[in-house]
MARPA-418268 format. One record per residue (C-alpha): y, x, z. Coordinates in nm, 4 decimals. Layout:
<r <Y, X, Z>>
...
end
This chain:
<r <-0.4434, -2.4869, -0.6689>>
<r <-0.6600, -2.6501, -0.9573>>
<r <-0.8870, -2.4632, -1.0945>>
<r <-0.9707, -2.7415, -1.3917>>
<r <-0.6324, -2.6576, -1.5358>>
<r <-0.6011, -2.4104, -1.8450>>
<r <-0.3148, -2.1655, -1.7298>>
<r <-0.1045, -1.9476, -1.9254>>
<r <0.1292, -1.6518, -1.8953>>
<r <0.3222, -1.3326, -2.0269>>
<r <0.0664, -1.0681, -1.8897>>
<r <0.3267, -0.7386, -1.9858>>
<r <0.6753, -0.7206, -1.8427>>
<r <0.9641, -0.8550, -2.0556>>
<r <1.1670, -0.6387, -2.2256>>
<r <1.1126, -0.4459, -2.5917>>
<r <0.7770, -0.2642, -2.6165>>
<r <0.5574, -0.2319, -2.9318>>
<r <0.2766, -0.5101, -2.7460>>
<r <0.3062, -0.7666, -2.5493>>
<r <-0.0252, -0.9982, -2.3902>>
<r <-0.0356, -1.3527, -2.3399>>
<r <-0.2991, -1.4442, -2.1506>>
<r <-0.4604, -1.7760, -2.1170>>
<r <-0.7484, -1.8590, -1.8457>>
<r <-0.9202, -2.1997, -1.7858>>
<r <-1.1690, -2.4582, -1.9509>>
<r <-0.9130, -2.5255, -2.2533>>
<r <-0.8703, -2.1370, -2.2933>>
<r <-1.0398, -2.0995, -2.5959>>
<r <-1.0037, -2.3967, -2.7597>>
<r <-0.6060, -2.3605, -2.7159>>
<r <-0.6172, -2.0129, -2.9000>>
<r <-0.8564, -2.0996, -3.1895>>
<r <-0.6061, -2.3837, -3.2816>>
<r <-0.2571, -2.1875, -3.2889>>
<r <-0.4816, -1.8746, -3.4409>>
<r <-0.5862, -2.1255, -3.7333>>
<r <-0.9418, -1.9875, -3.7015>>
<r <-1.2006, -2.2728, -3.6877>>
<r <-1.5182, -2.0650, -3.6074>>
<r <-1.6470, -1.9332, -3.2682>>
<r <-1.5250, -1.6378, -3.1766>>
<r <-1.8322, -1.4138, -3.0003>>
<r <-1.7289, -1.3384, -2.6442>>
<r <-1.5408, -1.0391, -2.6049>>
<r <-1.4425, -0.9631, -2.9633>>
<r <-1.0868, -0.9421, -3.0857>>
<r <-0.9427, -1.0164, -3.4493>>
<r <-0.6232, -1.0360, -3.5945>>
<r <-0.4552, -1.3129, -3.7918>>
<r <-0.1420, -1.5340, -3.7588>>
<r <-0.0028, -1.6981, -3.4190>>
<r <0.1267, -2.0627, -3.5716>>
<r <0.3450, -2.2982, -3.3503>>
<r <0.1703, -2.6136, -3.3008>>
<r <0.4261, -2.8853, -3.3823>>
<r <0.5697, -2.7090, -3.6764>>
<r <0.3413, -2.5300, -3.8265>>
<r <0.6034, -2.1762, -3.8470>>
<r <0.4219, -1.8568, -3.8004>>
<r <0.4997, -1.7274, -3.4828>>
<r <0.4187, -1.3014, -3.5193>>
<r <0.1002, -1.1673, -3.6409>>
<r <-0.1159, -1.1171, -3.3564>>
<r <-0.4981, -0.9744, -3.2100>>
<r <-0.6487, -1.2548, -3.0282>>
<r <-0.9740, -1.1511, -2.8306>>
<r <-1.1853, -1.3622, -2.6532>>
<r <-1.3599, -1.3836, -2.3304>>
<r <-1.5962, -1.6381, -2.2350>>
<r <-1.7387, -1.7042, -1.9179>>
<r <-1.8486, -1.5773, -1.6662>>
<r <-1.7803, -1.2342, -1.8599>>
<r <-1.4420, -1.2462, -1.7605>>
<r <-1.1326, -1.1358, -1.5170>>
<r <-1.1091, -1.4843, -1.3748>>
<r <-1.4423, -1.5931, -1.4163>>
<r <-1.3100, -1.8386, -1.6711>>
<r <-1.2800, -1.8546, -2.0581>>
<r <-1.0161, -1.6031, -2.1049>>
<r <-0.8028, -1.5534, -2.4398>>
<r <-0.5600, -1.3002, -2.4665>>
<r <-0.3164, -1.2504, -2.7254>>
<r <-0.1439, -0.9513, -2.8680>>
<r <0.1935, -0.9638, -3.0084>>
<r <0.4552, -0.7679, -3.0887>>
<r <0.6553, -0.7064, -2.7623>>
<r <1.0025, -0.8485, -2.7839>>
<r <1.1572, -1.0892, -2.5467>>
<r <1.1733, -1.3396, -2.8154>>
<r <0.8377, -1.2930, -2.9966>>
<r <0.7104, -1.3447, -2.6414>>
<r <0.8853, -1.6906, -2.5368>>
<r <0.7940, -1.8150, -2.8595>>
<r <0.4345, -1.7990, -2.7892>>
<r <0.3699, -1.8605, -2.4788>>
<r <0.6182, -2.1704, -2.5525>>
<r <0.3050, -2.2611, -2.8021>>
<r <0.0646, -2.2329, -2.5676>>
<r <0.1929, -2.4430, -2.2974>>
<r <0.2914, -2.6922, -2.5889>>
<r <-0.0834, -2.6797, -2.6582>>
<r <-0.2389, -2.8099, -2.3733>>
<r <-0.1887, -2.5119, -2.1081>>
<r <0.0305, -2.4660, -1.8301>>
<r <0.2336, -2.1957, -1.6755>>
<r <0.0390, -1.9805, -1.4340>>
<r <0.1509, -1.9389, -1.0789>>
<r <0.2190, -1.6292, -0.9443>>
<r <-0.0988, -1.4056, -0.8754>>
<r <-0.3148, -1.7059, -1.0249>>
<r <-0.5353, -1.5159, -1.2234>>
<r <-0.6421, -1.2894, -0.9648>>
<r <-0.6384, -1.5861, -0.7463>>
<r <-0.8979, -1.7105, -0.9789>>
<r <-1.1297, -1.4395, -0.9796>>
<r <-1.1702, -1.4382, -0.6138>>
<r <-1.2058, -1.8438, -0.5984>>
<r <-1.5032, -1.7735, -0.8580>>
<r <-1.6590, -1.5110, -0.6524>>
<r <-1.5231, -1.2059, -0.9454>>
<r <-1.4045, -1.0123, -0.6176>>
<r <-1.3352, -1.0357, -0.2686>>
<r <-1.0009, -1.0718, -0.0677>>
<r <-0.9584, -0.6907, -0.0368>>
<r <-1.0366, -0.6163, -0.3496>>
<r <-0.7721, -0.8968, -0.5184>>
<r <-0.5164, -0.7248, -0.2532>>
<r <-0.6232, -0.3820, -0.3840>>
<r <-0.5429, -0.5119, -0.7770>>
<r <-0.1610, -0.5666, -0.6136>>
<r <-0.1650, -0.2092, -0.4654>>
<r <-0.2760, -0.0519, -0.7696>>
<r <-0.0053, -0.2423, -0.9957>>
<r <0.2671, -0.1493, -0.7606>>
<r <0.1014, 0.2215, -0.6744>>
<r <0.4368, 0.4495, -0.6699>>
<r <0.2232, 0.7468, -0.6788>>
<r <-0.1293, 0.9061, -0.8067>>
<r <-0.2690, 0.9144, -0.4160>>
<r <-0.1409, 0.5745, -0.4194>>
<r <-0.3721, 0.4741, -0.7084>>
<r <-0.6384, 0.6523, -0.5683>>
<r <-0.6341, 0.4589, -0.2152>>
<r <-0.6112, 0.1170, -0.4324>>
<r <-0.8637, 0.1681, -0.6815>>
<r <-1.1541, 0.2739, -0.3843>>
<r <-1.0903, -0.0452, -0.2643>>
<r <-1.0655, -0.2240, -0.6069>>
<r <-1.4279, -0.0789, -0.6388>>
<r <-1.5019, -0.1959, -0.3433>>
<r <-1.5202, 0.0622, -0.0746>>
<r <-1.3700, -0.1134, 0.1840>>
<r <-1.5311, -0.4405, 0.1243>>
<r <-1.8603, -0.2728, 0.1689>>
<r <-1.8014, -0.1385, 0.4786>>
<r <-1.6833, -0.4426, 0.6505>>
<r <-1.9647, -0.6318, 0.5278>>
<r <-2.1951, -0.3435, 0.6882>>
<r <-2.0284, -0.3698, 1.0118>>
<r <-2.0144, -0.7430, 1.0181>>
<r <-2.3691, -0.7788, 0.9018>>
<r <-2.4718, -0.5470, 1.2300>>
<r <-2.2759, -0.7569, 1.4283>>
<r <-2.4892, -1.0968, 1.2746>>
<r <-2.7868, -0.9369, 1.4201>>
<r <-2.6999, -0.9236, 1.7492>>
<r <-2.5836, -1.2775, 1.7123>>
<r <-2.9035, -1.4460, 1.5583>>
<r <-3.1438, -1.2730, 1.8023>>
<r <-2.9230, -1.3993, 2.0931>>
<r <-2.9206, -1.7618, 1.9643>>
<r <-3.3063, -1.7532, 1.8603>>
<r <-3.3360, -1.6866, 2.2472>>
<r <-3.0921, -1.9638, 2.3254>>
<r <-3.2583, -2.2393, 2.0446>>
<r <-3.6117, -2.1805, 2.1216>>
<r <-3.6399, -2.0148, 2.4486>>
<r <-4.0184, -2.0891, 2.4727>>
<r <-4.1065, -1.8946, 2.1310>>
<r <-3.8217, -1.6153, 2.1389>>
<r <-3.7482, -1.3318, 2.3994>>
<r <-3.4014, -1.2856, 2.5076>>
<r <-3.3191, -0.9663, 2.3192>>
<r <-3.3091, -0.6257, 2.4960>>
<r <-2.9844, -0.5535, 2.6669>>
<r <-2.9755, -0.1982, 2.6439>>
<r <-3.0749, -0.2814, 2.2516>>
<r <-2.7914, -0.5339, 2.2364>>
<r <-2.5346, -0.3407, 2.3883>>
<r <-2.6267, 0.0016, 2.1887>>
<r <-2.5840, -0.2342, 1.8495>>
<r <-2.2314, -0.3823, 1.9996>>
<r <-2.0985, -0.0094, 2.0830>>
<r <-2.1691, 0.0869, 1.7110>>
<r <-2.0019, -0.2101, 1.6155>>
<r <-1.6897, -0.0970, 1.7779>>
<r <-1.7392, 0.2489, 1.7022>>
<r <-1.7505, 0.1986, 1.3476>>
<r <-1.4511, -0.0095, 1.3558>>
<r <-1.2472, 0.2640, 1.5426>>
<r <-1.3498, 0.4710, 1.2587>>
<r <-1.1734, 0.2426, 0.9502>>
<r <-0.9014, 0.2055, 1.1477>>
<r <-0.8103, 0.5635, 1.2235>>
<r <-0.7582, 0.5567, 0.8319>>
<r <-0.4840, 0.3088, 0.8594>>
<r <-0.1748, 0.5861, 0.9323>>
<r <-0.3148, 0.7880, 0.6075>>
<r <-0.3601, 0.4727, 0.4226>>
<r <-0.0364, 0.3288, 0.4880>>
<r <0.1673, 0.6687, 0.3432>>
<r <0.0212, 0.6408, 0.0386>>
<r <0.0932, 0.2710, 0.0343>>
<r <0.4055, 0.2656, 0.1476>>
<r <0.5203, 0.6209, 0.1310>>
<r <0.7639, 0.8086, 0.4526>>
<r <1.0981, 0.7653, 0.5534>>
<r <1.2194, 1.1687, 0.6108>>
<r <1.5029, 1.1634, 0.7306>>
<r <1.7251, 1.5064, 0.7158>>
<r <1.9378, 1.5466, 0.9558>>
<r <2.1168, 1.8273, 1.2016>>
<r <2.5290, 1.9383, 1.2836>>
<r <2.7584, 1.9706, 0.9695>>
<r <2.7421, 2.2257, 0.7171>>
<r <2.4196, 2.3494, 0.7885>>
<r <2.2698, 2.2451, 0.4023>>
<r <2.1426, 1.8697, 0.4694>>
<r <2.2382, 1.7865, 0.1437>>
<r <2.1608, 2.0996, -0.0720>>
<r <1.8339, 2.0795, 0.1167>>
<r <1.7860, 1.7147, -0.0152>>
<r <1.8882, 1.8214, -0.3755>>
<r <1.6465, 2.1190, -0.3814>>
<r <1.3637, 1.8299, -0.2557>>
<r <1.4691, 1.6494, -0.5432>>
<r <1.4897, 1.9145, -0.8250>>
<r <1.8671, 1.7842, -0.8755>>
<r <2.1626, 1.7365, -0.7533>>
<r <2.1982, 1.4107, -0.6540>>
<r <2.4125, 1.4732, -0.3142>>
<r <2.7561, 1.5638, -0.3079>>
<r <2.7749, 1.9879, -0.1823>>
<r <3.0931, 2.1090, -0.0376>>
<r <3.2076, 2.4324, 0.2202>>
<r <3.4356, 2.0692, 0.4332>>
<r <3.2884, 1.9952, 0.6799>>
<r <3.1769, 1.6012, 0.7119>>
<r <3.1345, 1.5815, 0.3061>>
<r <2.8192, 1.2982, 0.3844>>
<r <2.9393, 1.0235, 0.5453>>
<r <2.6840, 0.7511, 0.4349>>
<r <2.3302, 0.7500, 0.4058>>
<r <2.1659, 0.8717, 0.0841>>
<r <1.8308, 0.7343, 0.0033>>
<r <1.6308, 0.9183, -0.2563>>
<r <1.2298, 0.8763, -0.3690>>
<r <1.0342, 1.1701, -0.4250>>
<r <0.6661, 1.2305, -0.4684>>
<r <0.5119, 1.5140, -0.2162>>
<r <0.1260, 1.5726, -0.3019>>
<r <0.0374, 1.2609, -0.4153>>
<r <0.2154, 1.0956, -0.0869>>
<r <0.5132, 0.9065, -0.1542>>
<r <0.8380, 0.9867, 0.0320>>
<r <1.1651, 0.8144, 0.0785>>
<r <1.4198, 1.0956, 0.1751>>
<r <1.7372, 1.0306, 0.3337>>
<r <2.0191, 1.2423, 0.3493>>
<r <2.2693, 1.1890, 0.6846>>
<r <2.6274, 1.2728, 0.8546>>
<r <2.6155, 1.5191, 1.0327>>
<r <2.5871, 1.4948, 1.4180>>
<r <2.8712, 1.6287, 1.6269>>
<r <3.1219, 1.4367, 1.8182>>
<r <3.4027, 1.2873, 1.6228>>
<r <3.7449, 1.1229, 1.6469>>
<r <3.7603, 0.9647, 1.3110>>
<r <3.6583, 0.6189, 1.2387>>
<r <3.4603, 0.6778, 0.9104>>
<r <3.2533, 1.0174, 1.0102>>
<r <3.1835, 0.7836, 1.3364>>
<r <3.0379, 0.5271, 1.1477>>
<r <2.8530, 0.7976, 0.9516>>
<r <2.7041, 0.9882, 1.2673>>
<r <2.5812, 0.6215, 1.4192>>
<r <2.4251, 0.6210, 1.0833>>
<r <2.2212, 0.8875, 1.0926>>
<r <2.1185, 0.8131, 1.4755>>
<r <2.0146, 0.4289, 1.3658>>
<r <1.8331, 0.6106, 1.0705>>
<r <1.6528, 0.8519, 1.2831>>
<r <1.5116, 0.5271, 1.5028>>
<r <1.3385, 0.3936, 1.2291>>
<r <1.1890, 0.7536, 1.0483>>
<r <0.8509, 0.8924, 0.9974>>
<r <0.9689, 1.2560, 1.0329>>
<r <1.2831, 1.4412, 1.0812>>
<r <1.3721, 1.7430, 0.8781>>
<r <1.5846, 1.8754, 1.1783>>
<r <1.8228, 2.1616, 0.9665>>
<r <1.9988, 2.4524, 1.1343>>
<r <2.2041, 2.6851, 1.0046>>
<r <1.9860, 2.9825, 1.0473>>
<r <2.3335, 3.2052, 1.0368>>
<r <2.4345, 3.0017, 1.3497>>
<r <2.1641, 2.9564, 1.5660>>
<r <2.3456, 3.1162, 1.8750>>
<r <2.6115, 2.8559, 1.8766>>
<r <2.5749, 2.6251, 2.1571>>
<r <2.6866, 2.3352, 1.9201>>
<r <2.4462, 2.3127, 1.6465>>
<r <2.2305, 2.0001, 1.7138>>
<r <1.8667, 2.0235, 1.8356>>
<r <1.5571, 1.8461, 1.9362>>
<r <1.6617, 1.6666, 2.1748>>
<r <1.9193, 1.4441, 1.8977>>
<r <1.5674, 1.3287, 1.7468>>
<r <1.4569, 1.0144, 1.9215>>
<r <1.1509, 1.0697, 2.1071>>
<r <0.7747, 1.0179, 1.9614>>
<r <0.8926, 1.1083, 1.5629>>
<r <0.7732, 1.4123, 1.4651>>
<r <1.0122, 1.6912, 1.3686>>
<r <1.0151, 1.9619, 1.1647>>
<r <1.2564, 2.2448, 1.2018>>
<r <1.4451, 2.3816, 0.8958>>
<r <1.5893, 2.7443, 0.9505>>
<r <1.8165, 2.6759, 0.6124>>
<r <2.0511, 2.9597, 0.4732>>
<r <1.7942, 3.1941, 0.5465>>
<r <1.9502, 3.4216, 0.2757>>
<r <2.2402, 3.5204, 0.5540>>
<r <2.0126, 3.6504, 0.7951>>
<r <1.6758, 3.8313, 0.8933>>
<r <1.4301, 3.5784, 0.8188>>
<r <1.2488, 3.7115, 1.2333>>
<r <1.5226, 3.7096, 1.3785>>
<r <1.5435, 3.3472, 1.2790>>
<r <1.2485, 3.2347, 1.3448>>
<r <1.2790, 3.3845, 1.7302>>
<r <1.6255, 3.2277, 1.7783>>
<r <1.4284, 2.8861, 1.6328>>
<r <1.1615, 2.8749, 1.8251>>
<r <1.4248, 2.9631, 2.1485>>
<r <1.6015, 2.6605, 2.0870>>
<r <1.3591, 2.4076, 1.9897>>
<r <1.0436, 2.5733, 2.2272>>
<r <0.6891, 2.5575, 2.0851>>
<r <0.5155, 2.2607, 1.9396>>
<r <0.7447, 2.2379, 1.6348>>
<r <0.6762, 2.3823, 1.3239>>
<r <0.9829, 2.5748, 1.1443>>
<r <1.0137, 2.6714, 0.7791>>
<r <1.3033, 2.9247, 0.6895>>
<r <1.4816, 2.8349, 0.3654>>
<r <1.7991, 2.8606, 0.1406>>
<r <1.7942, 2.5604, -0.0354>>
<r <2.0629, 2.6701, -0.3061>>
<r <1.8042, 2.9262, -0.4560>>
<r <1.4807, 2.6640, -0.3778>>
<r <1.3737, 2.9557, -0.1495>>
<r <1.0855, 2.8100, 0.1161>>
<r <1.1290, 2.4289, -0.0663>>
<r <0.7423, 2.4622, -0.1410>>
<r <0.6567, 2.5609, 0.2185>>
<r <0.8426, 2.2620, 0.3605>>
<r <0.6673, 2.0421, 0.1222>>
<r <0.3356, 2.1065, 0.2173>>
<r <0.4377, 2.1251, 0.5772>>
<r <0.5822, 1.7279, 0.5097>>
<r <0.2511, 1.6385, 0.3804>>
<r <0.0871, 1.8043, 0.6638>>
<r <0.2621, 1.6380, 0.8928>>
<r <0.2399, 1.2827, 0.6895>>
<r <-0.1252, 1.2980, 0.6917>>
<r <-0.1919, 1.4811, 1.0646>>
<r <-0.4798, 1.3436, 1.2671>>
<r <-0.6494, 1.1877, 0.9401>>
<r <-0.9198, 1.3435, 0.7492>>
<r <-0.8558, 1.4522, 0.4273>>
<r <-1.2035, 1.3823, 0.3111>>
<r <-1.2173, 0.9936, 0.4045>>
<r <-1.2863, 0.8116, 0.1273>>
<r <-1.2485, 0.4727, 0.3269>>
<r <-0.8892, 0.4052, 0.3959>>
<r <-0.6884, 0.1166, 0.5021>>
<r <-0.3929, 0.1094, 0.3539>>
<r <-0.2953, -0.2968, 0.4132>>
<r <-0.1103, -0.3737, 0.7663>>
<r <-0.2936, -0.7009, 0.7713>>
<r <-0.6397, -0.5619, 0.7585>>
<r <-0.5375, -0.3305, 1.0216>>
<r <-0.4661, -0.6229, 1.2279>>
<r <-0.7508, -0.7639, 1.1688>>
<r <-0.9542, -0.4751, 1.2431>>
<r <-0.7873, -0.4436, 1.5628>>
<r <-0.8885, -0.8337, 1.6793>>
<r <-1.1722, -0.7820, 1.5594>>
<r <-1.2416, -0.4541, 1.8174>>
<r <-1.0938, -0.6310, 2.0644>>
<r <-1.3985, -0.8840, 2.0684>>
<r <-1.6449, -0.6718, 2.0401>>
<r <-1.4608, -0.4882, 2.3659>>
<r <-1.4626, -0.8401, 2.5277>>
<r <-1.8348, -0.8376, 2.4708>>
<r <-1.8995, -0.4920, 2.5471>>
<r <-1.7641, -0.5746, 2.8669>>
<r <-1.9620, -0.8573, 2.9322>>
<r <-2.3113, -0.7161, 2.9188>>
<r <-2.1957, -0.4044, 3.1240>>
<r <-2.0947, -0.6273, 3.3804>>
<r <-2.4598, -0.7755, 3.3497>>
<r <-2.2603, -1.1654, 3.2598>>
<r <-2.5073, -1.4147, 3.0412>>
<r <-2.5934, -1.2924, 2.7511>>
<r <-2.5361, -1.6233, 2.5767>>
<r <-2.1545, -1.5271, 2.6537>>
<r <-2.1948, -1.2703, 2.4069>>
<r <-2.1921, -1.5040, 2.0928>>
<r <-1.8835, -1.6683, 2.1170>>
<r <-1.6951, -1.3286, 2.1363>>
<r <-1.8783, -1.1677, 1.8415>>
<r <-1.8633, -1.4088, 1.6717>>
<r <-1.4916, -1.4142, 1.6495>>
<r <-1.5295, -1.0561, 1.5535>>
<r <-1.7049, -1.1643, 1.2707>>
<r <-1.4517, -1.4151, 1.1846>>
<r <-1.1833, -1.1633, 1.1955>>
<r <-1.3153, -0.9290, 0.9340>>
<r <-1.3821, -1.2666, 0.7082>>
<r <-1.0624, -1.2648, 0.6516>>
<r <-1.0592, -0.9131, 0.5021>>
<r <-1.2611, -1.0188, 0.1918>>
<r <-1.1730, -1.3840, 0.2578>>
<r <-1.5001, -1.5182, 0.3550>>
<r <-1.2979, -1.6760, 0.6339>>
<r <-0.9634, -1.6859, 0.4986>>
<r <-0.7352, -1.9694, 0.5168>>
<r <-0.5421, -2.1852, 0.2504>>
<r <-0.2184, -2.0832, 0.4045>>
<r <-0.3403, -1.7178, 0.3698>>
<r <-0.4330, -1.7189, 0.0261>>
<r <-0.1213, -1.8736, -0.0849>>
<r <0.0668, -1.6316, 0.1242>>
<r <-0.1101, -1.3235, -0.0387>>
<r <-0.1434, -1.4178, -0.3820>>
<r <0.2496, -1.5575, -0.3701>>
<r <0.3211, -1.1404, -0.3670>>
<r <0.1647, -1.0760, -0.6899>>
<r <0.3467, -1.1472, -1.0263>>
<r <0.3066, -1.4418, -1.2445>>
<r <0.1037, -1.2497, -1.5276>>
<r <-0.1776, -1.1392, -1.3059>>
end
């Protein structure tokens, strides 16, 4: 990608709103918007005045418009930035950012702005990523988790933790360059430093299973046997009804996906057949349904008919593939005495699982489960990290990253040369470059900024 092209592009998404942006980046920027803005005289940098958007090879007014100017390096990108504000229909739109390109620009490529600012040192790799998370952020704990690392909180702490590790590494090669003038370095010294290295690491990435709910929300799937309220339990989640309720039994025989927000945590709940055996050829398809959907879940709302919790039949734990985490849901509650439940619950499914009694008609013990789901969605991290890492690719990185350092650690416990040591930490190092991209590749960069939309 050039950065000595002027780039343009529609900045809002298309449809009918009362504003939409144009916005123009590059070494032309300004120039570009002074000429179809008919205004001759420098514009201060980031100042914004209103006046009449005119097509360049006729002449026609275009829409009245606010163009406001950015000059470098006080800008997004780093680069002379105009922006211009027009009404916000589909047409006023093509027409100019037809004008612009007309005028010397061209279109932007997707993410290209952002790409931009990070090329011109604006932000970091993380922090570009973090702009993507925050656009597509389905949720407000979603937002939250993006904009710490839009600020920078992440970036910070990598740069700490690689920084520790460039210690170790310069006062092992100062040994190694000039052995006559510099010690080799303590061992005990160099291994303490290495073990806080990893420690440190272990410590972001135990974020990584919060981080990556609020990213990309749970799949809870709610299953159990038939008629035992799977789907008035998801319509009670829901605050409507958006699942089909009947006394027949076998009513669901697909799989109903439905998003929901749960405490800030975004969940993806999905209503299923209901297990028993069957003879028929659609239900069949519907019960290996649920099962395949079970495979791939986060947690399982496992319901029972509290009413019917002596019958041999009604599905338990044991349907729920092993390793996701279940909880129990004693629905109908209104038909029987709520301990009595609870006792024939905790007979079937032993201890371990957590059970919340409910009628979901009346929304009876729907605010229990929910903060039970977001228990369980955000078990074993703390709530009070501020540091999380939301992005599967960091955690990858993270992870080769530890592995180095173990590969080091292991060296200088097993007393091998200590010049050993800086070929392993260094490709530590290298792997938590390319969290903020100081040693990303082209191939990466084009792959991550690819995801982002044209306008940004």
């Amino acid at each position: 990608m050039s950065t000595e092209h002027t780039i343009a592009a529609i900045a809002t998404p298309i449809g009918s709103a009362g504003i939409g942006v144009i916005r123009i980046s590059g070494p032309a920027a300004v120039e570009i918007a002074l000429r179809l803005f008919g205004h001759e005289e420098t514009f201060p940098t980031h100042t914004a005045r209103h006046g009449k958007l005119i097509a360049p090879d006729t002449g026609d007014v275009i829409d009245d418009a606010v163009l406001t100017i950015f000059r470098t390096p006080h800008s997004y990108t780093g680069e002379d930035v105009a922006e211009f504000s027009c009404h916000g229909g589909f047409a006023v739109l093509k027409a100019a950012l037809n004008a612009i390109l007309q005028a010397g620009a061209r279109l932007a490529e997707p993410g290209e702005f952002t790409k931009r600012a990070f090329l011109n040192g604006k932000i970091d790799l993380a922090q570009a990523e973090a702009v993507n998370d925050l656009i597509r952020a389905r949720t407000d704990g979603a937002r939250k988790v993006a904009l710490r690392q839009l600020q920078g909180g992440l970036s910070d702490r990598i740069r700490e933790i690689s920084g520790g590790i460039l210690g170790v590494i310069a006062a092992i090669e100062a040994a190694i360059d000039f052995p006559e003038d510099v010690p080799e370095p303590d061992r005990e010294w160099v291994r303490a430093e290495i073990a806080a290295a990893r420690d440190s690491i272990g410590s972001v990435l135990a974020s990584f299973g919060r981080g990556r709910v609020y990213r990309e929300g749970l799949r809870a799937v709610i299953a159990g046997g038939v008629n035992v309220g799977k789907s008035s339990l998801l319509n009670a989640l829901l605050r409507h009804a958006r699942a089909i309720v009947t006394p027949i039994p076998g009513t669901t025989r697909d799989v109903i996906e439905e998003s929901l927000e749960i405490e800030g945590i975004p969940i993806v709940a999905i209503d299923t057949a209901g297990l028993r055996p069957t003879d028929g050829e659609v239900e069949r398809i519907g019960v290996e349904l649920a099962r395949r959907s079970m495979e791939t879940a986060d947690l399982v709302l496992l319901v029972l008919d509290a009413s019917a919790l002596a019958e041999a039949s009604e599905p338990g734990a044991s349907q729920v593939p092993a390793g996701i985490p279940i909880i129990a849901v004693a629905n109908k509650i209104d038909l029987v005495d709520a301990d009595v439940a609870l006792e024939a619950c905790r007979a079937r499914l032993g201890d371990g699982i957590p059970i919340v009694c409910t009628c979901a008609p009346s929304g009876l013990g729907i605010d229990e489960l929910e903060k039970e789901i977001a228990r369980a969605a955000l078990e074993s991290h703390s709530a009070a990290e501020s540091i999380l890492v939301s992005n599967a690719r960091h955690q990858a990185a993270l992870v080769s990253a530890r592995d180095s350092i173990e590969q080091a650690l292991s060296t200088i416990e097993n007393a091998g040369m200590i010049d050993l040591l800086s070929v392993d930490l260094t490709a530590a190092r290298n792997s938590l470059g390319t969290i903020t991209g100081e040693t990303a590749t082209d191939d990466l960069l084009d792959r991550i900024f690819s995801e982002f939309c044209v306008g940004k």
